[in-house]
C-alpha positions in Angstrom: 92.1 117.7 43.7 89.0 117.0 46.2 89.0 113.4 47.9 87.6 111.1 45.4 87.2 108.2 47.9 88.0 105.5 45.4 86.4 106.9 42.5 88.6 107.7 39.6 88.4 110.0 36.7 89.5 108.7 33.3 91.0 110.5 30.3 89.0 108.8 27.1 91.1 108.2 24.0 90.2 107.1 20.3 92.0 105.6 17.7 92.8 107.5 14.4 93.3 105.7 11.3 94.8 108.7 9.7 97.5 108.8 12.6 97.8 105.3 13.5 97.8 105.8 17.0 95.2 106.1 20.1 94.9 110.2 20.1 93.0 112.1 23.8 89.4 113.0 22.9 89.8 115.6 25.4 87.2 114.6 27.4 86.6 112.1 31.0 85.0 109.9 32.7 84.3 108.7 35.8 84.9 104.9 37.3 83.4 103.9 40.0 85.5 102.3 43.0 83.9 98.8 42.0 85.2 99.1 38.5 81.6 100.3 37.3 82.4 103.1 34.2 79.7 105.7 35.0 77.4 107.6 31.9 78.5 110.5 31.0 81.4 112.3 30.0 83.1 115.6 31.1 84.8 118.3 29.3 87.9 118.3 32.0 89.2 116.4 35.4 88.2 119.4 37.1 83.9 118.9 35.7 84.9 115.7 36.2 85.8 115.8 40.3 82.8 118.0 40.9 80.5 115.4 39.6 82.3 113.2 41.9 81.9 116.0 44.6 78.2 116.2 43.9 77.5 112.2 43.8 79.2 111.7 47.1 76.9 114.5 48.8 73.9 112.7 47.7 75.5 109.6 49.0 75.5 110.9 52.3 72.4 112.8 52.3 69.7 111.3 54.8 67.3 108.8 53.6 63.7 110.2 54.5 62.1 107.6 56.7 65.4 106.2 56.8 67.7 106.4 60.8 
């Protein structure tokens, strides 16, 4: 698993009536490090980290106009 710098990825869960129990939805989410649950969900941890991956390069992307 890539470095996630402080973001973390969530499994989501649901309750079923029929069960009686929270059951995995089999699908994820990202949390920001300040606690922040991101849009969006992802079919595994591993879609999951890459969309991590992909918002940290645009974090450090330069700023046009921007030293």
């Amino acid at each position: 698993m890539p470095d996630l710098q402080g973001y973390r990825i969530v499994e989501l869960f649901e309750y079923s009536h029929e069960e009686g129990e929270w059951v995995p939805t089999g699908l994820y989410a990202i949390v920001h490090p300040d606690g922040t649950l991101l849009d969006g969900t992802y079919p595994s941890p591993e879609a999951a980290a890459a969309a991590i991956e992909a918002i940290l390069q645009l974090d450090a992307a330069p700023v046009p106009g921007k030293k």
